[in-house]
N, C-alpha and C positions, 0 to 999 in steps of 0.2 A: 705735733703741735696743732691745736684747733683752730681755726679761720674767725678773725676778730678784726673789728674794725674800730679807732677812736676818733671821739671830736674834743676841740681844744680851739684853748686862742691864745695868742703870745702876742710880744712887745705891746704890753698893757692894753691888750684888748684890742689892737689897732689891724691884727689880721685873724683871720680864723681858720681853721685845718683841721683835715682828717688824715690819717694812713690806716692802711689795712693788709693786713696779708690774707691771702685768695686762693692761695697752692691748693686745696683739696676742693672748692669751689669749683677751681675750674679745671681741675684731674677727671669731675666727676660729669660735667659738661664734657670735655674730650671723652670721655668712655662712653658716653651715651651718644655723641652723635659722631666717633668713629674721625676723629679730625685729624689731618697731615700734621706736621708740624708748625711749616708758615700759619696754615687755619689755625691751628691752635693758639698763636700767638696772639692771631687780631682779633678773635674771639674772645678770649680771654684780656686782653688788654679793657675791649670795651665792657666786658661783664666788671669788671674789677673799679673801674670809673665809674658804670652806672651805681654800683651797689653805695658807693661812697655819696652820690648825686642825689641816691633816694633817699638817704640818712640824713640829708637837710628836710625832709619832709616829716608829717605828722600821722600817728593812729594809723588809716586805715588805706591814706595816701600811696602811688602808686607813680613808677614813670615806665612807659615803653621808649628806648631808643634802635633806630635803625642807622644804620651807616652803611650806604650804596653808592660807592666811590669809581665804579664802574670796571672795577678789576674782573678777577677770572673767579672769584670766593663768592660774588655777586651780595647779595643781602647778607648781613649780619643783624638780629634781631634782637634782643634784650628785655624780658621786663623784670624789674625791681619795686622791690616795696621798702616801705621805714623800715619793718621788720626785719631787717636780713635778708629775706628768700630772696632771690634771683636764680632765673632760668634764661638760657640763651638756644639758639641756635644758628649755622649758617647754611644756604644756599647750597654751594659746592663743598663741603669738608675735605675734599679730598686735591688740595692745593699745596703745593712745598715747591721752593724754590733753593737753587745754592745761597748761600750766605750773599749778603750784599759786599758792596766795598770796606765797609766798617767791620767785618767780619760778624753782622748780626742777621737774622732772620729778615727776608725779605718782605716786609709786611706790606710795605708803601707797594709794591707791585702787585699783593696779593689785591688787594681792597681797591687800587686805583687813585684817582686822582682828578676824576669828570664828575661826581655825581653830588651826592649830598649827606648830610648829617640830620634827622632830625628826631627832635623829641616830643613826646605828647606826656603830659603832667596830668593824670585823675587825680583831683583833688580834692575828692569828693562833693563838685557842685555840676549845676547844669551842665555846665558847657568846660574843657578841657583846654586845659593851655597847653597851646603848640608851638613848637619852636626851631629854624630850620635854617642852615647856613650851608652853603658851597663847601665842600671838603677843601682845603687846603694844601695838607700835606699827603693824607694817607697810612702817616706813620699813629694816629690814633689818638694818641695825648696831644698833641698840635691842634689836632681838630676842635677837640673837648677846652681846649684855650681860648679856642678861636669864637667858639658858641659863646663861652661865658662871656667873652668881652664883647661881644657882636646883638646875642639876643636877650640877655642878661644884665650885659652893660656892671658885670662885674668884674673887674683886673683880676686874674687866678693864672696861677703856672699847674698844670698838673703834669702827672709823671705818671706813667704804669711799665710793666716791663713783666715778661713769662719767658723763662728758660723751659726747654724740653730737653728730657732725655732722651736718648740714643735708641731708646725702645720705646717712645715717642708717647709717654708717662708726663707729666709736669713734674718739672725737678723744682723751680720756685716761680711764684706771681706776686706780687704787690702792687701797692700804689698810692700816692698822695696827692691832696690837694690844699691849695693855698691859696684863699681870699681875701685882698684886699679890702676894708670896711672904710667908708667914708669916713673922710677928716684924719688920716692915717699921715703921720711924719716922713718926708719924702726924703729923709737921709736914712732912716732907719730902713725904709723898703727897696731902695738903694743899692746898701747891704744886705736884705735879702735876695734880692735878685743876685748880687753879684755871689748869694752862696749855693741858689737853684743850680746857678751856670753851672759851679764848680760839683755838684755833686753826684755820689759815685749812683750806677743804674741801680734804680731801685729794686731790679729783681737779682742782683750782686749782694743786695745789704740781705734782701729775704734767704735769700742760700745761706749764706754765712749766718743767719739763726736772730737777726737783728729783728724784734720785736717792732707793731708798730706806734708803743710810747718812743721807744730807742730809735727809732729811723726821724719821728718830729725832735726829736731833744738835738741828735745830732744837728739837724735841719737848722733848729735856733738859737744850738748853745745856751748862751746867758739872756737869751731875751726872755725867758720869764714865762713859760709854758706851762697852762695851765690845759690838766684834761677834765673834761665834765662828761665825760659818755663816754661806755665801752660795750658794744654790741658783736654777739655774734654773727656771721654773715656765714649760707650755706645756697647750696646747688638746690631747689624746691620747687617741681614744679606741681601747678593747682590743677591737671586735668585729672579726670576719674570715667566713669564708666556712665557716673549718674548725669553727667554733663554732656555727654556724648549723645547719650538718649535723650535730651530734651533737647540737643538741634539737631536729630533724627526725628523727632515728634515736630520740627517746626518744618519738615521736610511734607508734609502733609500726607494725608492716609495714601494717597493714589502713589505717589514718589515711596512711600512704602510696601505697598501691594505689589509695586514692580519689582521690589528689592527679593521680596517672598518668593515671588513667578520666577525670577529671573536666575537670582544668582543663590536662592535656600539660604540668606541670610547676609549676616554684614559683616565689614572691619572697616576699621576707622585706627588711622595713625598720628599720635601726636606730635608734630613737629618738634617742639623741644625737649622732650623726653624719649619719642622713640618708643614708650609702650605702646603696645596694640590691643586694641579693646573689641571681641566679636559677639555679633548678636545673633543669637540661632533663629527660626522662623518662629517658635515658638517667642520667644523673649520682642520680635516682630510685631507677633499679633498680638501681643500683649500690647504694646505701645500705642497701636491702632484703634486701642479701646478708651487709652486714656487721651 
């Protein structure tokens, strides 16, 4: 099944939501940067929230999130766009933990619990909207709560959840979120919260095959869910070879002549994708010219 995200709003318009399943999104994020299990979890939890976070945005709009909570996994990095693509990376991939007390993935030990949450919004004008809170929990979605009501000043419950298989594959990811809209009925949201509390992990419902129309209807029953958007989301990342050359051309002739003398050419590795892109002396001195 292919990785799709929806947006919707229920109880007459009074909240707004998205869910999405993420399972090959973030299979294909863990293969390319080789991640443990724990890593897998909180990398993927936050890939899986940002992609939903970028889908409240427009055109050609863009969010980078970082989450450096001071654990052993260090930086977790994220950017998304409206479009779907998101790419991620983390610091140390190579983090796992036994199971916690709950018998789930150690995440909150992975990521920490000292450091911070932030996000930066291109939104296509001058200047970038940034936005940054204390981690809270660690466990991921708490955090992503925390932000909305804190830098946002929007009431949102989000959920994410990534099971991994035994040969350390993503078996299911998902994720929702739920917004509050001014002037909202406060027995109605009442009872949504009191059905957030109760419901089952949302990477339970993605295993079990539950779509993500089927995991918001569940969410609202008879409140009256209405979808307006259904987008695909995928693992995509924008670097190339052409990109790499031109901050090698801003590395200036001399920073390149040394590259020629010294080492007969270059490599250059992308952090979230892990391709390597090399430039022989010739394809150097080419550069030098322009």
């Amino acid at each position: 099944m292919s990785d799709y995200l929806i947006r919707g709003t229920a109880l007459d318009g009074m909240v707004r939501a998205f869910a999405i399943r993420s399972t090959k999104m973030v299979e294909e994020a863990r293969r390319r940067q080789d991640t443990w299990a724990t890593a897998s979890a909180a990398m993927g939890r936050t890939m899986t929230i940002s992609a939903m976070m970028a889908a409240m945005l427009k055109g050609d709009n863009s969010i980078t999130v970082k989450v450096e909570g001071g654990g052993p996994i260090g930086a977790i990095v994220v950017d998304a766009n409206a479009k779907g693509e998101v790419r991620a990376y983390v610091t140390n991939p190579h983090v796992d933990f036994d199971l916690n007390e709950k018998g789930k993935l150690d995440v909150r030990r992975a990521v920490g619990t000292t450091g911070s949450l932030s996000i930066v919004k291109d939104l296509g004008l001058r200047d970038f909207f940034t936005g940054q809170v204390p981690i809270v929990s660690g466990e991921i979605s708490e955090d992503f709560t925390y932000y909305f009501a804190t830098s946002e000043q929007v009431p949102s419950a989000v959920g994410a959840g990534v099971l991994v298989n035994p040969d350390l594959t993503i078996l299911a990811s998902g994720g929702f979120i739920v917004q509050v809209m001014p002037g909202a009925d406060d027995t109605a949201i009442g009872q949504l919260e009191e059905r957030i509390q109760s419901f089952p992990p949302i990477s339970s419902l993605v295993r079990e095959g539950k779509t993500p129309e089927e995991i918001l209807e569940l969410l609202f029953k008879d409140g009256g869910l209405k979808i307006h958007e259904k987008m695909p989301v995928q693992f995509k990342c924008k670097c190339s070879k052409e990109r790499l050359a031109n901050a090698i051309i801003g590395l200036g002739k001399d920073e390149i002549k040394q590259m020629i003398e010294e080492d007969h050419g270059a490599e250059a590795s992308c952090h979230f994708c892990n391709e390597t892109y090399r430039f022989s002396e010739e394809e150097l001195e080419s550069l030098i010219q322009e």
